[in-house]
C-alpha positions in Angstrom: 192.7 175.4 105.8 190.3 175.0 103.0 192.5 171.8 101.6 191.7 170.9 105.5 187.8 170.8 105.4 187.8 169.4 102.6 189.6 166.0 103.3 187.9 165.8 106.7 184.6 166.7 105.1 185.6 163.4 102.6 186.7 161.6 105.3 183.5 162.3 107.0 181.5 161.0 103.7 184.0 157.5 103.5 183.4 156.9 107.2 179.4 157.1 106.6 179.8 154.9 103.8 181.9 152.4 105.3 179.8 152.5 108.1 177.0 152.0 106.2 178.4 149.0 103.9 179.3 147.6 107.2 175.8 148.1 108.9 174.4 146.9 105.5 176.7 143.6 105.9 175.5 143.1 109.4 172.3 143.6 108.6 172.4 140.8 105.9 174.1 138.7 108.1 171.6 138.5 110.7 169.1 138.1 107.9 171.3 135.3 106.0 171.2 133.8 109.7 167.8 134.3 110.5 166.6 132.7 107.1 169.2 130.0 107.6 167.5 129.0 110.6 164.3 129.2 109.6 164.9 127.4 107.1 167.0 124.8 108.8 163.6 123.5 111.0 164.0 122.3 114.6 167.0 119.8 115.3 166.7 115.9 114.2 165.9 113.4 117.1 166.9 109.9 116.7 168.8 109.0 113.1 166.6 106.1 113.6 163.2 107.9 114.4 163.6 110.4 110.8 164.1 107.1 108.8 161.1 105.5 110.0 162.9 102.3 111.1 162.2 102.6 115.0 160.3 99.7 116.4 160.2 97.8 112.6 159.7 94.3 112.6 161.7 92.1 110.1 159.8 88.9 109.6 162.5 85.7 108.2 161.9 82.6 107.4 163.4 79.1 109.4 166.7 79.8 107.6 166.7 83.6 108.0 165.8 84.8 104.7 163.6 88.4 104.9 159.5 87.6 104.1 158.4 90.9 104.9 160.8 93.4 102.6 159.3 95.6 100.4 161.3 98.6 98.4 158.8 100.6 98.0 159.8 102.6 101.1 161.4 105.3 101.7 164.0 103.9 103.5 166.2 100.7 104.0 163.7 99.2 107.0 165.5 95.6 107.2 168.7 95.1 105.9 170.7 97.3 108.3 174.5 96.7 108.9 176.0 97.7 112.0 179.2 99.9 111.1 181.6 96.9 112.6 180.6 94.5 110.5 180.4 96.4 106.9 184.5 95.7 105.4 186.6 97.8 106.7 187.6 98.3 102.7 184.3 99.1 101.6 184.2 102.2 104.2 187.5 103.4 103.1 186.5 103.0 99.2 183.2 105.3 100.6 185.2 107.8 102.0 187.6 107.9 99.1 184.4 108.4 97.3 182.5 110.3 99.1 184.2 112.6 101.6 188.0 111.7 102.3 188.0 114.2 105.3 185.1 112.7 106.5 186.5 112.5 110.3 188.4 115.7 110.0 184.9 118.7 109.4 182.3 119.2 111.4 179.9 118.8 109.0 181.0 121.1 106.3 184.2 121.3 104.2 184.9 124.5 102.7 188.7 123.1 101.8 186.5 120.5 99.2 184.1 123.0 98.7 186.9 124.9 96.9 188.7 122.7 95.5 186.0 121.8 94.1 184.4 124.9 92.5 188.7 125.7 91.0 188.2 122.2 89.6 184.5 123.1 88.3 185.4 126.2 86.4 188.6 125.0 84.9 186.8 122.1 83.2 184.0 124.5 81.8 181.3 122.3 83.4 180.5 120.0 87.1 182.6 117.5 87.6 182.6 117.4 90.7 181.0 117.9 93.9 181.7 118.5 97.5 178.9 117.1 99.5 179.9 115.5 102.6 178.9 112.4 103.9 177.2 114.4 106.7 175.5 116.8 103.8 174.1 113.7 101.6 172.2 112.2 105.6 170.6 115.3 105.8 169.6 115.8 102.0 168.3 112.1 102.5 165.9 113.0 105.8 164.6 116.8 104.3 164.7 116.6 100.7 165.0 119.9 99.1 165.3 120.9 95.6 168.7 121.1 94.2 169.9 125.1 94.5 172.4 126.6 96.0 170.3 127.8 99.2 169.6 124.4 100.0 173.1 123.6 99.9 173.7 126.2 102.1 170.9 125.0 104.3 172.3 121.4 104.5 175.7 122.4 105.6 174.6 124.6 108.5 172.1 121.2 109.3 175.2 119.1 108.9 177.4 121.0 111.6 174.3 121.2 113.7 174.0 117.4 113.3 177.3 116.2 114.0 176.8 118.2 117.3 174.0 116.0 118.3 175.9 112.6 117.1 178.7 110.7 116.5 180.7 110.2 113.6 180.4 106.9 113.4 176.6 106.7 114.0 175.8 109.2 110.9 178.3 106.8 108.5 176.5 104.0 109.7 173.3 105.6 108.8 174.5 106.2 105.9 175.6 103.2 104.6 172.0 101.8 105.1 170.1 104.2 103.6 172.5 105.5 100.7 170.0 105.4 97.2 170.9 102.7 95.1 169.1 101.5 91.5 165.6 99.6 91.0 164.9 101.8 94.8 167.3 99.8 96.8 168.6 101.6 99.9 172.0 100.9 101.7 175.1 98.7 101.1 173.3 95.3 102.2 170.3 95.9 99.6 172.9 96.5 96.7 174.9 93.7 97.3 172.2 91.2 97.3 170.5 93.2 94.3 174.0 93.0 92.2 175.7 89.6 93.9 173.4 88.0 95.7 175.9 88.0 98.6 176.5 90.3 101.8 178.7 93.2 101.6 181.6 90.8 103.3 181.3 88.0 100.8 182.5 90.7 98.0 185.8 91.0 96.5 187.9 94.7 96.4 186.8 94.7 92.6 183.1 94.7 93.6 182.9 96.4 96.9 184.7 99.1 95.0 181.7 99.4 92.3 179.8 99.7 95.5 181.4 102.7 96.3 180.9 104.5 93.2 177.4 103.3 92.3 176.5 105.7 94.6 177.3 108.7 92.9 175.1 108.2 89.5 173.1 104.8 90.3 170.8 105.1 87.4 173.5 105.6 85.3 176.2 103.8 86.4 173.9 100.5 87.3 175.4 97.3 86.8 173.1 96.0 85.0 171.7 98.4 82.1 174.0 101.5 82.9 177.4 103.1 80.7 179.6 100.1 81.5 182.4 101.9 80.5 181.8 104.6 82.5 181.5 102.5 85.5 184.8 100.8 84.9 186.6 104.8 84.2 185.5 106.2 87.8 186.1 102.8 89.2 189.8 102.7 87.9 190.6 106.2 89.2 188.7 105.2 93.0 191.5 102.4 92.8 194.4 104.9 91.9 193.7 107.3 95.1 193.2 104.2 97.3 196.8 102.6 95.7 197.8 106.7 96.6 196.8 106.5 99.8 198.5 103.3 100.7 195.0 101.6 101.5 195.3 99.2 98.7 198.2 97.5 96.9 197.0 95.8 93.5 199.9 93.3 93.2 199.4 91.9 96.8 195.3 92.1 96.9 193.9 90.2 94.1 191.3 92.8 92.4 188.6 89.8 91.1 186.1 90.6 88.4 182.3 90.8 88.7 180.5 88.0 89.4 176.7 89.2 88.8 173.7 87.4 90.1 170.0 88.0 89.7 168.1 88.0 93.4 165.8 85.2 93.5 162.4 86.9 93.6 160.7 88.0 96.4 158.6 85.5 98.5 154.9 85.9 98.3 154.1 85.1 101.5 151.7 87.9 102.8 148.7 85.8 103.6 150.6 83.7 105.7 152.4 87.0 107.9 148.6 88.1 108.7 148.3 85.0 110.1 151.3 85.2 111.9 149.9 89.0 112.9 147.0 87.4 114.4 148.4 84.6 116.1 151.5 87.0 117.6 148.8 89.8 118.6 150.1 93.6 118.3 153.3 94.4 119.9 153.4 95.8 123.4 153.7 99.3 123.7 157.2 100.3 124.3 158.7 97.2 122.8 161.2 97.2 120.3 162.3 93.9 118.5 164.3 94.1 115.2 163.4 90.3 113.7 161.3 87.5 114.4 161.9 84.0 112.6 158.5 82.0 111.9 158.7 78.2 110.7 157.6 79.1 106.8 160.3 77.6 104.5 161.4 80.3 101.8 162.5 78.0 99.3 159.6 75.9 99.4 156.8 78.6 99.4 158.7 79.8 96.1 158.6 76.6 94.9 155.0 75.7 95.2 154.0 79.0 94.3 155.6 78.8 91.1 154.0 74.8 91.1 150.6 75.6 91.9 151.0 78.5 89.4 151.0 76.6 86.4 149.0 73.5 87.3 146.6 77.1 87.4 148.1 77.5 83.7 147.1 74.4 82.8 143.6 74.3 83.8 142.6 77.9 82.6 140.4 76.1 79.6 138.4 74.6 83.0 137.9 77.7 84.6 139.4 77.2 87.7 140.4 80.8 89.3 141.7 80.5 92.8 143.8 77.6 94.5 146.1 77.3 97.8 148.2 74.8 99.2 149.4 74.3 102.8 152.6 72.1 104.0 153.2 71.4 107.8 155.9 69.2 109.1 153.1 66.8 111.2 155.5 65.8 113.3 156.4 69.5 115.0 153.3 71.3 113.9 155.3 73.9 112.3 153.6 75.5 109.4 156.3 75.2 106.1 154.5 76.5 103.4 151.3 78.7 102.7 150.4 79.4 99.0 147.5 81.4 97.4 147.1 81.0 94.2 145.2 82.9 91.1 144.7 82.4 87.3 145.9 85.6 86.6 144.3 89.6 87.5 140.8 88.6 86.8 141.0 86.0 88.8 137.6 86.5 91.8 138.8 87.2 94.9 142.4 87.7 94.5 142.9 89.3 97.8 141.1 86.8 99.6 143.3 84.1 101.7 141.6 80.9 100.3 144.0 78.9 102.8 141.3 80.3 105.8 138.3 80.4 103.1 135.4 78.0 104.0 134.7 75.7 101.2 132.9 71.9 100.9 135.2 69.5 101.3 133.2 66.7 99.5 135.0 63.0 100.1 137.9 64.9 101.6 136.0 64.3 104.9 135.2 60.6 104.6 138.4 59.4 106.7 137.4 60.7 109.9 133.7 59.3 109.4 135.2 55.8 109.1 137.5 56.5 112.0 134.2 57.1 114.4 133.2 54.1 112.7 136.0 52.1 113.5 136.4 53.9 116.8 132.3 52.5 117.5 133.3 48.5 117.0 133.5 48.4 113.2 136.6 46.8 111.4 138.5 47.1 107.7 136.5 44.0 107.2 133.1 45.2 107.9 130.9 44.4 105.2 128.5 48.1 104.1 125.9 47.6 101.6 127.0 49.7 98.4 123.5 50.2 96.9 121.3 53.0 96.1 120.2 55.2 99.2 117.6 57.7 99.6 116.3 59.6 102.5 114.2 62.5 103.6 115.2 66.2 103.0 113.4 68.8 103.8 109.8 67.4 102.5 111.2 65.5 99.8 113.3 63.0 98.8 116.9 62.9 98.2 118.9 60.0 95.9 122.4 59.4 96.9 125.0 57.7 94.4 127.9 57.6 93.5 130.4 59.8 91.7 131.0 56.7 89.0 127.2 55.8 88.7 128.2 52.2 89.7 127.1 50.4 92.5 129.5 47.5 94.0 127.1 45.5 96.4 128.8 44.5 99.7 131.9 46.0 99.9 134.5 46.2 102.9 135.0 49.3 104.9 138.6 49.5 103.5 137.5 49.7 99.7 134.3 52.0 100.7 136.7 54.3 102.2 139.8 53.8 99.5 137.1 54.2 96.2 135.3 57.0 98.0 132.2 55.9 97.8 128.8 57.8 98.5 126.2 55.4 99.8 128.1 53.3 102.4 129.0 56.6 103.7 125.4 57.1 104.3 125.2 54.2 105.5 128.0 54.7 107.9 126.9 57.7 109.4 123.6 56.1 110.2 125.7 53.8 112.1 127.8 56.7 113.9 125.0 58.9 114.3 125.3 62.4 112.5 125.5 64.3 116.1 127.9 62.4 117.1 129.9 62.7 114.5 129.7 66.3 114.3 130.5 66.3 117.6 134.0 64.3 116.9 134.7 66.6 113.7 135.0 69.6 116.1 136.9 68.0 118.2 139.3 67.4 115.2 139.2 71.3 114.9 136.6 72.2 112.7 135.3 75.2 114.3 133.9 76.4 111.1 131.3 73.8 111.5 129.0 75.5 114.0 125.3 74.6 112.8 123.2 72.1 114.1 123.3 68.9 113.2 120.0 68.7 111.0 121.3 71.2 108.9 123.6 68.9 107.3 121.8 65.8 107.8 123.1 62.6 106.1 125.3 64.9 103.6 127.9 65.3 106.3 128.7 62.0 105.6 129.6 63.2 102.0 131.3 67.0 102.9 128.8 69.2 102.6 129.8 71.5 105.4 131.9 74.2 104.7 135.7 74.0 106.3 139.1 75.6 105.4 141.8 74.1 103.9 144.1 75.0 107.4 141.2 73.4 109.2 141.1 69.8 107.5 145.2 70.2 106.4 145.3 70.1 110.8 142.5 67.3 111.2 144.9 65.4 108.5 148.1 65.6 110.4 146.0 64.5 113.7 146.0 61.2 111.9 149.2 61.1 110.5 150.3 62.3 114.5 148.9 59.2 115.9 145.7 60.7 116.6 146.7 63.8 118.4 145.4 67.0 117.4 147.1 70.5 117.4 146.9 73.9 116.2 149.7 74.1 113.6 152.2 77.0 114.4 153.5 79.6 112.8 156.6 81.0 115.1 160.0 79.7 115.2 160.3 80.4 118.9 158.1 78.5 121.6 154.3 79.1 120.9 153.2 76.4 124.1 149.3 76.5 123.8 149.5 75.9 120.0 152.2 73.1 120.3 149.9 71.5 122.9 148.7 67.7 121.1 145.5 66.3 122.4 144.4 62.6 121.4 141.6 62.6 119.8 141.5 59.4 117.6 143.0 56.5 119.1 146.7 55.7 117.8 145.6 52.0 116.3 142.6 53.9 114.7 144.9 56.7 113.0 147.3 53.5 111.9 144.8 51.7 110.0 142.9 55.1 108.2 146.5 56.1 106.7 147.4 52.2 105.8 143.7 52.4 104.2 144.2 55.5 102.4 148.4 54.6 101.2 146.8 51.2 99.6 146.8 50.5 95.5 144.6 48.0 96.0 141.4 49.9 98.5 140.7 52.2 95.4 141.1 50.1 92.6 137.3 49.7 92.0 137.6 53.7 91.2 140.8 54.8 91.1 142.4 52.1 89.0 145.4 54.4 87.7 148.6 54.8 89.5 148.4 58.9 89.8 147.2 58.2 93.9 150.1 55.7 93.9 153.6 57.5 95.4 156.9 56.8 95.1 157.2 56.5 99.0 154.2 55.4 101.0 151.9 58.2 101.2 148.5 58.5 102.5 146.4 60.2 100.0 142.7 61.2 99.9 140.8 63.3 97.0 137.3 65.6 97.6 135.2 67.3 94.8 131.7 69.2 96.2 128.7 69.0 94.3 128.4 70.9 90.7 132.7 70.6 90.9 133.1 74.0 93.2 135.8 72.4 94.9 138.4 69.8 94.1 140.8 68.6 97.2 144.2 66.6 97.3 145.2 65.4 101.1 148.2 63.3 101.8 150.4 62.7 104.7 153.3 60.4 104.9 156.5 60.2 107.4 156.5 63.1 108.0 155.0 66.1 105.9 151.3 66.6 105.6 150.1 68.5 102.6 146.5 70.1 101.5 145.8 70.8 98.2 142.2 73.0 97.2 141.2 74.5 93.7 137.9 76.3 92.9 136.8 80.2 92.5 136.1 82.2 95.1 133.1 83.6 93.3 131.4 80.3 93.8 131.5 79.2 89.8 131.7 76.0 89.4 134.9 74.6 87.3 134.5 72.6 83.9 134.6 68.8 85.3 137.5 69.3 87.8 137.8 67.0 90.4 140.3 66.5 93.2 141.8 63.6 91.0 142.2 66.1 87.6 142.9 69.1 89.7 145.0 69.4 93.1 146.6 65.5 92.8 149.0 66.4 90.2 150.5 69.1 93.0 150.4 66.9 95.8 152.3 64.4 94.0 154.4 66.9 93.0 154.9 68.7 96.7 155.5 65.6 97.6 158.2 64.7 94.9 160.3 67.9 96.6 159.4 67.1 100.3 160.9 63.8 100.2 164.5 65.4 98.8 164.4 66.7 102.5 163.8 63.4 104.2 165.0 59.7 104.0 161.6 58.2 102.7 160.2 55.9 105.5 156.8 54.2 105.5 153.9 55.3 107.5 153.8 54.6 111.0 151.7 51.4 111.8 150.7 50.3 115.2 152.3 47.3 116.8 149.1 46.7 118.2 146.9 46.4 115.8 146.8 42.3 115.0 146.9 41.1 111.4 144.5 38.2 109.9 143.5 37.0 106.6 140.4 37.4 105.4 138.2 36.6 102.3 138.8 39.8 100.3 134.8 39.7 99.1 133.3 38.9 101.9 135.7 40.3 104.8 135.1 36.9 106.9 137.7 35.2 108.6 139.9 32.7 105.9 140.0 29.2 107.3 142.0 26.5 105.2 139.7 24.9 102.4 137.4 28.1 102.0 137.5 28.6 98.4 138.0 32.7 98.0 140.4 35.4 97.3 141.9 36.2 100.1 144.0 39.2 101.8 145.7 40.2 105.0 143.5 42.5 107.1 144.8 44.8 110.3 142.3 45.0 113.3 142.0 47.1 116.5 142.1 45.3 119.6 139.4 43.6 120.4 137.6 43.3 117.2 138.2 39.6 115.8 137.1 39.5 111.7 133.6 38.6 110.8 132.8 34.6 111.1 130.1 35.1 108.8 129.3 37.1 105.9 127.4 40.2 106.4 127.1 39.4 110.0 127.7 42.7 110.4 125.0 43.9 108.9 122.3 41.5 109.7 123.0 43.1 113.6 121.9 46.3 112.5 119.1 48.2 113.3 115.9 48.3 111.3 114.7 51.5 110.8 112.2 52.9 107.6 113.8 54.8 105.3 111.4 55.7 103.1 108.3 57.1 103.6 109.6 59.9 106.0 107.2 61.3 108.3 105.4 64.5 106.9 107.1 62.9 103.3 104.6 64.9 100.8 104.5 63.0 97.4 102.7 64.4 93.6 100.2 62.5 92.5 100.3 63.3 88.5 96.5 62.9 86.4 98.6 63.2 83.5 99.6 59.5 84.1 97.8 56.2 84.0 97.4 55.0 87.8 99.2 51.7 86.8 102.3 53.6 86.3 102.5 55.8 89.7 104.3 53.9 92.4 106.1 54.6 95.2 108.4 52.1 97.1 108.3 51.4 100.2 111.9 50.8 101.4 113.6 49.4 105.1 117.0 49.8 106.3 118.6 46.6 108.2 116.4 44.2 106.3 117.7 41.2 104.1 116.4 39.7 101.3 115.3 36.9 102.4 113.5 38.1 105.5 109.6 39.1 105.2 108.0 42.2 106.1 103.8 42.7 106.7 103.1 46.1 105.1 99.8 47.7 106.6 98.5 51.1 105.2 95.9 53.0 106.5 94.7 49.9 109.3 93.9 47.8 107.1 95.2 44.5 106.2 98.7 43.3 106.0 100.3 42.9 102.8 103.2 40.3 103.0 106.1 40.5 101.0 110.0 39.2 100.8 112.8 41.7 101.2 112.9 45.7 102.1 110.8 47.0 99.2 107.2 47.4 98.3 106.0 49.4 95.3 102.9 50.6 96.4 100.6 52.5 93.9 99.8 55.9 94.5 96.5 57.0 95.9 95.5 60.4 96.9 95.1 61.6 100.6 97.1 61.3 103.7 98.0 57.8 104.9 99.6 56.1 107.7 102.4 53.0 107.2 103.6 50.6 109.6 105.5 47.6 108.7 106.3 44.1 110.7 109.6 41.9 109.9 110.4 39.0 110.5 113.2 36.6 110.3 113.5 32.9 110.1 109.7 32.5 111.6 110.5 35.3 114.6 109.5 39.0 114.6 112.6 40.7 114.2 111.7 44.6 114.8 107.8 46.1 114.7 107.8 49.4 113.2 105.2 52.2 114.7 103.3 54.2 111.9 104.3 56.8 110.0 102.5 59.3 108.1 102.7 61.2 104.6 100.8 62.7 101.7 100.2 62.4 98.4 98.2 65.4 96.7 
């Protein structure tokens, strides 16, 4: 009985126990479960939405290549594959890899997960692992750190995401986002990183590197890793595919490696802000995975790398900042867009110096001679190449040239073609500076928005600020025929920018390029043959005052091109002009453009009518006239000059200087004899005679449009009579100035 009470009384204590180690077990459970989920966080949405790659915009280029990719991301945002079309191969070699029962867990495989840990201690050390393809998504969306909770976590989040989607949709994910050396993310990424090919253009031997890459990609990389332990693991992937019957060596030929540096990224982020702007923000709700623009990878990299070292070369000048624009005139479509900068300390190095407004000097000239043109003038119209001054502000201002020469009668073509300063002035006398203004905005200088005496006469010579988009566009209008447009920027229809309005007339446009693509209307200034191209090109140079800005135009065909160097700081550069500067890169853009296009001349009008002319004095040639003479194009209507200077004996005559309220220094520390001021008339020939009456009294009669008049203290009124052959050609009202 006592042997009795005694067993139960053990039994008793065993059953307590038991029941307590079971209770205890429970009890851990529900806290191993509760923890679990804690830790696990509330289920994953979209694969798409965790990775950040919902509603991503990949930006390519005409020919599809990416402009907007970046890898510093997190994730892979643009070079997705759909599962159907990576190789079938490459997803068996993965799963091979990776997780050969892939489509056979839910998530978690404890059969790996043993054989694994048997495998683990008989070797002494890891050498392998048992993640699952599922494990490694979630360890790529909620990084952890690498214990064995969070492995414990990641499998319950695997099951729970395999619940939520398909198989197919987490390998997909997978082999987009799966880490990869120098932070490349998915199979795309390293296959362009390694090959420079898509995952389908790779053979077995490569795709199979692929596969294994993944498991140690620092260490295993292709291209400063342990190549022999790269070739080990890849050997033994092959032996448990050749296993498994999924690939046969003798029939498959295995290739070798055929490595290929990626070309370098594009730099082409000024130009997607502008694409940003002109495409406005996205509409909420919309989703659209790539948009092509007209930019031309392969040429932006190319002029980068040529405006680049034309930058190089000109560092001992102190030229910072440059840009270059190319546009296909002939579609409007934008092909290239370069910033450049002489290295990190270069000023403004963020700024887009495409859009910056700068002076564009003699860079603006052909569109004054087109007004003049337009107005009645011809090629052959004789403009006075002479010293010019006129009022500014309260003083005087001296125009001349950029050579310090003056030429004397010169024809509009070789005032426009050597860029010279005073027949400009002269020419936008003739125009009328309003009106001209007037026909620059129409040409799409918006930037010009000030009133017309602020610029004055100088807006004959560029000195309003523009951008290089601005005058590249007003450039093409010319090389168009005369029809101006908005450049554009998107591949697909963009109607209100592709919209061409005429502007200058198409005979007008003809014979401004045919002026600015001949040798011989710049050979008084520009006697070398650096302005002279290979195919007929129509090419114009600018430099602003103190050399702040140096500018290379050209059109030809079909390609328009705009060169600018300077700083953005305002500096001015050591004596670099648009000739020393930006030519060497428009010849150069050119020299590539035309690779792209059968060279063709420039389009010239079949209506414009050709005559000779005497090349000095731009008259009509008639048989026994003893002169050089040269063929001549003409608008319409306007037959050459009969006489010389005919031209500009029909002019106006107007005082140019004194200027009314024109305040003059009288200085005591000179003798009287030596102070004089001269009187001077526009529209006036030599051989005409003017009365000069100051202050009432008498009139002083002398030959030609100047009078050196000796100074005298005090405020004084001018008026001046002219006449011509014996008649009174213009009378001249009084006008008043100071000398103190």
């Amino acid at each position: 009985m006592k042997r009795l009470r005694n067993f139960l009384k053990h039994q008793r204590a065993a059953l307590r126990v038991g029941l307590a180690a079971v209770l205890a077990i429970l009890a851990a459970a529900a806290i191993l479960a509760l923890s679990t989920r804690a830790a696990m966080g509330p289920p994953p949405g979209s694969l798409d939405r965790l990775s950040g790659t919902a509603r991503r915009l990949e930006i390519v280029d005409r020919n599809g290549v990416p402009l907007n990719v970046s890898y510093i991301n997190d994730w892979n945002l643009h070079a997705r594959t759909p599962l159907h079309e990576v190789p079938e191969f490459l997803i068996t070699a993965f799963l091979h890899a990776e997780d050969a029962r892939f489509f056979h867990h839910s998530g978690q495989d404890w059969r790996a997960r043993l054989a694994a840990v048997w495998q683990n201690l008989r070797a002494g050390r890891a050498v392998r692992g048992a993640s699952t393809i599922t494990e490694q998504v979630i360890r790529m969306l909620r990084p952890r750190p690498r214990t064995l909770w969070s492995r414990w976590v990641e499998g319950w989040e695997a099951r729970r995401l395999e619940r939520l989607h398909p198989k197919r949709q987490i390998l997909e994910f997978y082999l987009n986002q799966v880490p990869y050396a120098a932070n490349r993310r998915g199979v795309a990424q390293a296959a362009r990183y390694y090959f420079d090919r898509d995952p389908g253009a790779l053979n077995p031997h490569e795709m199979l590197a692929l596969a294994v890459l993944a498991r140690a990609p620092s260490r295993l990389d292709l291209w400063r890793g342990d190549r022999r332990a790269l070739d080990r693991s890849i050997e033994q992937l092959a032996a448990r595919l050749e296993d498994a019957g999924e690939f046969h060596p003798k029939r498959e030929p295995f290739g070798e490696f055929d490595l290929q540096h990626p070309p370098e990224p594009v730099n082409a982020a000024h130009f997607l802000r502008f694409v940003g702007e002109r495409r406005g923000p996205e509409p909420d709700g919309g989703r659209e995975a790539r948009l092509r623009v007209t930019l031309d990878a392969g040429l932006q990299a190319h002029f980068q790398a040529l405006l680049n070292r034309r930058l190089d070369a000109l560092a001992h000048r102190d030229v910072g900042n440059a840009a270059l624009l190319a546009a296909d005139h002939t579609s409007g479509e934008i092909l290239a867009w370069v910033v450049g900068e002489a290295g990190e300390a270069a000023p403004g190095r963020l700024i887009d110096s495409v859009r910056s407004l700068r002076q564009p000097g003699s860079a603006l000239k052909p569109f004054l001679y087109a007004l003049g043109l337009e107005k009645g003038w011809t090629a052959a119209t004789l403009i006075k190449d002479a010293p010019v001054v006129d009022m500014v502000g309260m003083g005087l201002h001296s125009y001349r040239n950029y050579s310090g020469v003056f030429h004397g009668p010169i024809t509009l073509r070789q005032a426009l073609g050597n860029s010279l300063n005073t027949p400009a002035v002269r020419t936008i006398a003739f125009t009328g500076q309003g009106e001209y203004l007037d026909y620059l905005q129409q040409l799409g200088f918006g930037a010009l928005t000030r009133k017309t005496d602020h610029y004055g006469p100088g807006l004959a010579l560029g000195n309003g600020e523009v951008s290089l988009l601005e005058l590249t566009q007003a450039y093409a209008a010319l090389a168009n025929r005369g029809r101006y447009r908005e450049f554009s920027a998107l591949a697909e229809s963009e109607a209100p920018w592709r919209q061409a309005r005429p502007v200058v007339s198409p005979e007008v446009a003809s014979l401004i390029a045919n002026i600015l693509s001949d040798p011989y209307s710049r050979q008084l200034e520009f006697a070398g043959g650096l302005l002279n191209f290979p195919a007929q090109t129509a090419v114009k140079t600018g430099t602003s005052s103190d050399y702040r800005d140096s500018w290379a135009m050209g059109f030809n065909k079909r390609f328009v091109v705009g060169v600018w160097m300077g700083n953005l700081d305002q500096r001015p550069m050591r004596g670099v002009t648009g000739s020393i500067g930006p030519a060497m890169v428009l010849r150069a853009a050119f020299s590539r453009l035309e690779r792209r296009a059968e060279s063709a001349p420039l389009w010239l009008s079949p209506r414009l009518a050709r005559h000779e002319i005497c090349a000095a004095t731009g008259v009509a040639w008639r048989e026994g006239m003893n002169c050089a003479r040269r063929p001549e194009y003409f608008v319409p209507g306007s037959a050459p000059a009969q006489a010389p200077g005919a031209s500009q004996r029909a002019r106006a005559v107007a005082l140019v200087q004194p200027a009314e309220g024109l305040l003059l220094a009288y200085d005591p520390r000179v003798p009287p004899e030596y102070q004089a001021f001269d009187f001077v008339l526009r529209g006036v020939d030599e051989d005409d005679q003017v009365d000069w009456r100051i202050d009432g009294a008498a009139p002083l009669r002398r030959d030609g449009p100047r009078y050196a008049w000796q100074l005298e203290r005090g405020e004084h009124r001018l008026s001046a009579t002219v006449f011509r052959d014996g008649r009174i050609l213009a009378e001249l009202r009084e006008t008043r100035f100071i000398v103190r």
